[in-house]
N, C-alpha and C positions, 0 to 999 in steps of 0.2 A: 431108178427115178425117185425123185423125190416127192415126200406125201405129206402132207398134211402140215408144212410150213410155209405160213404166208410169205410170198417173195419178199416183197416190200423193197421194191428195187421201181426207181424212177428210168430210164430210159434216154436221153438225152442224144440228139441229130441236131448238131449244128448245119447248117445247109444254105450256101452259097451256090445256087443256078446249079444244083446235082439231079436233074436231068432226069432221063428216067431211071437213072442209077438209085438216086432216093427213092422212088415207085418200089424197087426191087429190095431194095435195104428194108425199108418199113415191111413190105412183104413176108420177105424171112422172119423177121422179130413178132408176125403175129403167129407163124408157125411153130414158136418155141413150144416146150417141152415142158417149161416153167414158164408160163407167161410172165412178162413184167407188168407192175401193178398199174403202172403210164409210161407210156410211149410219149415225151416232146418232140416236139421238131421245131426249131428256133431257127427261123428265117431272118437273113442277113439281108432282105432287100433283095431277095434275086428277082431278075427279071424274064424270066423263060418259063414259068407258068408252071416249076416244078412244086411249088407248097401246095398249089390245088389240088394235084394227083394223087396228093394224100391225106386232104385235110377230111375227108368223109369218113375215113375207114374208122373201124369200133377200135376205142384205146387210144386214139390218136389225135392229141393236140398239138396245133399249129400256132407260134406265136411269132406274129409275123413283126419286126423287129425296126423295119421302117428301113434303114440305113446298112452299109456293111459294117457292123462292129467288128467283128473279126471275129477268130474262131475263141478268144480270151475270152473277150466281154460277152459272147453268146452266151457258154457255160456258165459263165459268172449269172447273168441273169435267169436264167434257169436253177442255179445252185440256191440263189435268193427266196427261192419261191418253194421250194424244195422240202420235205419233212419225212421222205422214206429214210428206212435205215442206210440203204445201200445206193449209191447214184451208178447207172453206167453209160459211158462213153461211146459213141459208134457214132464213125466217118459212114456219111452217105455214100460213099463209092466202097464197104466194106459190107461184105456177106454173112453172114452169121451160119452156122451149119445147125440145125435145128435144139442142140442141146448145150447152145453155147452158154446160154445167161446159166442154166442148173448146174454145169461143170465149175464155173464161176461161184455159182453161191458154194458150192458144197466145199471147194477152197476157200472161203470166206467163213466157215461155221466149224472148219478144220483148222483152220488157222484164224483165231481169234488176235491175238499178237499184231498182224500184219494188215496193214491198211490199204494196198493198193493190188491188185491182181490184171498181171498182161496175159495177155491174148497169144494163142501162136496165130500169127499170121503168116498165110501163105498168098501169092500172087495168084493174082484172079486169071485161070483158063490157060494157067500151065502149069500141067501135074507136075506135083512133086516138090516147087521150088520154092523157097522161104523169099519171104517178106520182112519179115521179122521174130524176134524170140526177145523182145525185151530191147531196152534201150542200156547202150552202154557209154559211162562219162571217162574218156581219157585223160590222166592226170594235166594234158594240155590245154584242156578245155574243148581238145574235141568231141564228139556226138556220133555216135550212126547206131543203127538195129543190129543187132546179135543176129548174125547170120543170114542179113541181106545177100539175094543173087545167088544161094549156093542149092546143090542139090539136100531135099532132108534126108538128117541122119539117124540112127536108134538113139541116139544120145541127145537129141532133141526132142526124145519125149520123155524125158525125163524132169520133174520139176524141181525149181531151184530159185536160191532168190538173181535178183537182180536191182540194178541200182536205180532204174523206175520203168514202168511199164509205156508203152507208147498210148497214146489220147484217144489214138485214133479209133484202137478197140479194148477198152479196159473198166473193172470196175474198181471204186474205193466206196471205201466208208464215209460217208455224208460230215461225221462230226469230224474226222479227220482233215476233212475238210476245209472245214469252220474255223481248225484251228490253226489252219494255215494261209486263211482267207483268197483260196483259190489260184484261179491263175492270176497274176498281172497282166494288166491289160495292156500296159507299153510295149508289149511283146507284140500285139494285134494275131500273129499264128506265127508258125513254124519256131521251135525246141522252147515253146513253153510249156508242153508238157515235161520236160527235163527240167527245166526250173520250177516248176510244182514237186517235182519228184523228188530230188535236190534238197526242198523247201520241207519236204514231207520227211523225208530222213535227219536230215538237221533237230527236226522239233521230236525225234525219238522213233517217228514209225520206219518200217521196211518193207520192201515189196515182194513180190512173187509172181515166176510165170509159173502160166497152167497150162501144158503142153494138149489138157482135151478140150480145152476149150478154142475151139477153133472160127478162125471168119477167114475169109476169101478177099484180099485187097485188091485193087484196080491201083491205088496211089496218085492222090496231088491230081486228080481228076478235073477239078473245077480251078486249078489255078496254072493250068499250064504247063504239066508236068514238073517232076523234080528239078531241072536245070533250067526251067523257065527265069526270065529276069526277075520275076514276083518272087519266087522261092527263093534263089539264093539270095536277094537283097536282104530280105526279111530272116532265112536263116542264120548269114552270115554277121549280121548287128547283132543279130541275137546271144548268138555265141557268147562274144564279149562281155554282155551283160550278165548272161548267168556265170561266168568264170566269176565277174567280180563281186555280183551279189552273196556266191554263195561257197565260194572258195573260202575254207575255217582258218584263221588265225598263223601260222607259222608255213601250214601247207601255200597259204596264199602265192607269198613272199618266195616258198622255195621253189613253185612251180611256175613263178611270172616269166622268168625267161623264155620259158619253154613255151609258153602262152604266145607271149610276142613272138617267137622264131613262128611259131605256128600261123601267127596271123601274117608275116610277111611273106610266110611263103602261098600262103591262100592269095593272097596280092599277086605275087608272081605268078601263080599258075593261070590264076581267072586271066589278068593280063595279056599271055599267050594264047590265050583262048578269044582273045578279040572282047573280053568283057573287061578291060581296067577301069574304064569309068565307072560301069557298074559297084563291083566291089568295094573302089575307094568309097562311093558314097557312100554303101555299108557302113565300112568301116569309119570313117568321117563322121558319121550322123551317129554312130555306137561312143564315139569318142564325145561326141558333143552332150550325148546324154549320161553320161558319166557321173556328174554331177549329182543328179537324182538318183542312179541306181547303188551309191556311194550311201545316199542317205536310208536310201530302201537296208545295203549291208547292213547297217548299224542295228536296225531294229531286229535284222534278223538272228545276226551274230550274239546281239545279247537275247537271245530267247536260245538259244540254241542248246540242245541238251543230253546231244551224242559227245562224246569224244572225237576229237579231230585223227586219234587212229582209227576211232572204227569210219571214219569218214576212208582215211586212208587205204582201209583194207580195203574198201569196193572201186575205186578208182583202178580202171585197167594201167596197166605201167607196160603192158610190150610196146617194143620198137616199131615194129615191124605189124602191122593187124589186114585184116580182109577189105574188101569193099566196103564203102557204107552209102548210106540213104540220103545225106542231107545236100 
């Protein structure tokens, strides 16, 4: 256990109608091992009486937001306001196992270098099964968690880096942050935390999972599960966007086809699946926004200060890959 260093770690619960999931969430986080220095809870306008349940407890501000920003602009204002060294992430439908946030810093004071630390997440209330190990970007522009649905393995507790941590339970470093000025908000939720990640690597940092650092996911709880029409609309615009904001220079060009084959065949399957209208709107309103996420590349592209192979080297290239989350 860790002694005599102030955490200095902010806390951050975005929270859209989570129920008494956020009751249990907040719960766990005053039982750490390392308390955090505050606890926020950035309320999105819900309407289901869940920011009261928790706006008494000791350590725990509630900043009730008026409206649903989404899960972007939550962080974002809370990142605003912000002045510890460390911020950490945690979805109101995610558990914390009491020694999460100390496993966390003590990766974070180990590895000075590295600016962003995931979470293993495991599915809430069945042993064994992964949630996630980290987020990983295919050279197509697709997305999904390192080891969604499968049983864990010994080789999952082993720590490694990874090409960004999931939002949902993760810490970074604050000026890291700053220097990448957070999420975008156009995103509103779903894979803007991959486009922070993305963002966060381009401008020099890397990330890392920490295999003891554990929380307990339920998943997409307040939006209607993963395959709800909310998520995919929103994940699958999304896609798009971070391919072209933050796909480097030559990579771009040589991975667009695979890009496109990718997004047509997402078209075709939703399609079969009795969602084509859905998706196309995705993709339509991805397309329509183009324009601006084109001007977003430019600023980022010229700030950018990895090399386009070490970008290379993290981008998975198999054919063939597992299930994923999005």
């Amino acid at each position: 256990m860790l002694v005599n260093i102030h955490p200095m770690i902010t806390v951050i619960i975005v929270n859209w109608n989570g129920g008494d999931l956020l009751r249990k969430c907040v719960g766990d986080l005053l039982r750490q091992t390392l308390p955090a220095e505050r606890i926020w809870v950035m309320d999105n306008g819900s309407t289901d009486g869940s920011p009261e349940k928790v706006a008494g407890l000791p350590g725990v501000t509630v900043r009730m937001l008026g409206d649903n920003l989404g899960f972007a602009a939550g962080n974002n204002r809370a990142f605003s306001e912000c002045d510890t060294e460390f911020v950490a992430l945690l979805n109101p439908d995610a558990f914390p196992e009491p020694d999460w946030l100390e496993k966390l810093l003590a990766a974070a004071r180990a590895h000075s270098d590295v600016a962003a630390f995931g979470s293993r997440q495991m599915v809430e209330g069945v042993e064994g099964v992964v949630d996630g190990l980290g987020d990983v970007y295919h050279l197509s522009g697709l997305v999904w968690r390192r080891g969604h649905g499968r049983s864990l393995k010994s080789s999952d507790l082993v720590a490694c880096e990874i090409f960004s941590p999931c939002a949902g339970a993760a810490l970074y470093r604050r000026e890291a942050l700053a220097v990448v000025v957070g999420f975008d908000e156009d995103f509103f939720c779903y894979v803007e935390d991959m486009d922070l990640g993305f963002r966060l690597r381009l401008a020099g940092y890397r990330s890392i999972y920490v295999p003891d650092a554990v929380v307990h996911h339920v998943g997409s709880a307040a939006t209607g599960g993963q395959h709800s029409d909310f998520s995919v609309y929103h994940g699958h615009r999304n896609l798009v966007w971070t391919y072209v904001k933050n796909m480097p220079g030559w990579s771009f060009w040589a991975c667009l086809p695979l890009h496109l084959l990718m997004n047509l065949a997402t078209i075709v399957v939703f399609s079969l699946r009795g969602k084509g209208k859905l998706i196309l709107s995705a993709k339509l309103d991805a397309v329509a926004g183009l324009p601006r996420m084109w001007r977003k590349r430019k600023n980022i592209q010229s700030h950018r200060i990895v090399s386009i192979f070490e970008i290379w080297r993290m981008l998975d290239k198999r054919i063939f890959r597992g299930r994923h989350a999005r």
